[in-house]
C-alpha positions in Angstrom: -87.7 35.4 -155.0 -88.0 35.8 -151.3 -91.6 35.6 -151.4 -91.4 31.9 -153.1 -88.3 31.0 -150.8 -90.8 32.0 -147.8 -93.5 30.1 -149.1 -91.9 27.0 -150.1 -89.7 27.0 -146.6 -93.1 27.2 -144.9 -95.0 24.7 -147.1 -91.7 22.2 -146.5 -91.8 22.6 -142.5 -95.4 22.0 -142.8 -95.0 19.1 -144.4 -91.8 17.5 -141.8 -94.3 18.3 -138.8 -97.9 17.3 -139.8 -97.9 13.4 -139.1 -95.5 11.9 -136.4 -96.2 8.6 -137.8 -97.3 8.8 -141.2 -95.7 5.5 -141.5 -97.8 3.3 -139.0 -100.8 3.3 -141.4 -100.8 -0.2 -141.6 -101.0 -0.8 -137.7 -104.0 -2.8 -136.8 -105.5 -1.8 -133.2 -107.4 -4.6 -132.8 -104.6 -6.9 -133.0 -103.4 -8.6 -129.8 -99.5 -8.5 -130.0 -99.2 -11.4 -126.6 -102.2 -13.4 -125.8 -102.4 -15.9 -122.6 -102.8 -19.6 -123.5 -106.3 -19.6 -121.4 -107.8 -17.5 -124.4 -105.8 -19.5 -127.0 -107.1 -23.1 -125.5 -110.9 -22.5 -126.5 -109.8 -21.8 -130.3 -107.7 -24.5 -130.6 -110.1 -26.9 -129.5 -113.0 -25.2 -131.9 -110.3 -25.3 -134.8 -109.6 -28.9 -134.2 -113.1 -29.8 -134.1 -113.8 -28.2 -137.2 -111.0 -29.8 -138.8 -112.0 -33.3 -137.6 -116.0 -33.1 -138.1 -115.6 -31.8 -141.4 -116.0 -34.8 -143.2 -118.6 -36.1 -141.1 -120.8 -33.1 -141.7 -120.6 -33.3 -145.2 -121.9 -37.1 -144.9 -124.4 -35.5 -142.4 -125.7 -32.9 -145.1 -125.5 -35.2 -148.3 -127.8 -37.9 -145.9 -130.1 -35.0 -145.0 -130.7 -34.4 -148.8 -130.7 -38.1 -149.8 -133.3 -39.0 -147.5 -135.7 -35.9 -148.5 
């Protein structure tokens, strides 16, 4: 009985000690918590000309395949 009380204590206080944050698993590094607005201006302007040339390069492309 002492031997499995031993064994289980020392099985239990492994397991409490081995990871400090065993809940952070889901922590991206790569992701920038506070960005300046110089490095946010140059994606809002290529997300906003995406978003307005869409349409005209899908007339572009349909053109390009008429005319072929």
């Amino acid at each position: 009985m002492k031997k499995i009380l031993t064994i289980g204590l020392s099985v239990l206080a492994l397991l409490a000690t081995s990871c400090k944050d065993w809940l952070d698993i889901n922590d991206n590094p790569n992701y920038v918590a506070e960005v300046s607005e110089s490095s946010l201006l140059p994606t809002g302007i290529m997300l906003t000309a995406a978003r307005v040339g869409y349409e005209y390069e899908l007339l572009g492309y349909f053109w390009a395949h008429y005319a072929v």
